[in-house]
C-alpha positions in Angstrom: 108.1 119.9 131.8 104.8 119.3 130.3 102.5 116.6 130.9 102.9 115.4 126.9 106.5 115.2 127.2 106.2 113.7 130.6 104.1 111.0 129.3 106.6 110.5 126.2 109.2 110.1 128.6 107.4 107.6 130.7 106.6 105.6 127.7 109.4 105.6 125.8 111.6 105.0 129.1 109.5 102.3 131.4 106.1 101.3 129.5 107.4 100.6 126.1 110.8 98.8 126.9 108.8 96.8 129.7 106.2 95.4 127.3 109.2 94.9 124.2 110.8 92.5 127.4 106.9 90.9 128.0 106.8 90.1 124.7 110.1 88.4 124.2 110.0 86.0 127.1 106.5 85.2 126.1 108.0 83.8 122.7 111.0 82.3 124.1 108.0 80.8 126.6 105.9 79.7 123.6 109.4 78.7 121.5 110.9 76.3 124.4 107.1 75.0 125.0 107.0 74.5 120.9 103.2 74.9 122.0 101.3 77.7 123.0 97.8 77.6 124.7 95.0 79.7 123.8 95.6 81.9 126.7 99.5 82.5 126.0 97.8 83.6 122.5 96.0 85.9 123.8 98.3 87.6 126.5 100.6 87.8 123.5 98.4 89.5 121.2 97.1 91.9 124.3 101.2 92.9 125.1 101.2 93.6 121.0 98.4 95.8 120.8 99.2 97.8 124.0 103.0 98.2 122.2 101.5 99.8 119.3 98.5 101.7 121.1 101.9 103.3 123.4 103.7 103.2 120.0 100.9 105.5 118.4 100.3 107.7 121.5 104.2 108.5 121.5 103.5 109.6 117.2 100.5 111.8 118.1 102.4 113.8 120.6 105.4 113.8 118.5 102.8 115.3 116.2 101.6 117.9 118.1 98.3 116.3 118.3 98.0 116.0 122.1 96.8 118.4 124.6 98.6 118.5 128.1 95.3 117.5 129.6 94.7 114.5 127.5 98.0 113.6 127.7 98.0 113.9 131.7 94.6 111.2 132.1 96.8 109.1 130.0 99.7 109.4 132.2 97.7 108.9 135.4 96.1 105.8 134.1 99.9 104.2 133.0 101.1 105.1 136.3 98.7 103.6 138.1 98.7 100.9 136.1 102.5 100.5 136.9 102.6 100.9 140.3 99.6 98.3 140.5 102.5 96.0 138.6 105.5 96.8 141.2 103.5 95.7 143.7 
């Protein structure tokens, strides 16, 4: 398997349902708190703009418009990135 389809896979299998699941408890936080503090903004806004970063990454290699080595960085930085959040 290549790396671009291995990074598809990881992001259309862990990253991107993870951040969907952020995003929705952090409205049903901001809904029940019928307030939401400048910081909750933000994290928000950060989880929505990493969606649609992952979102566009998962277009371009659908596209053809990734090469394996590109798309492995991209993978070792999402995995790390993961396994920093397990932890």
């Amino acid at each position: 398997m290549s790396n671009t389809e291995k990074l598809k896979n990881f992001l259309t299998q862990e990253i991107i349902p993870d951040l969907e699941e952020a995003i929705d408890e952090m409205f049903s936080f901001i809904e029940k708190a019928k307030m939401a503090s400048i910081a909750d903004k933000e994290e928000l806004q950060e989880l929505q703009e990493m969606h649609s970063e992952c979102k566009d990454i998962v277009l371009e290699i659908e596209a053809g418009e990734m090469d394996d080595d590109e798309a492995a960085d991209i993978l070792a930085e999402f995995v790390d990135m993961k396994t920093a959040e397990d932890e």
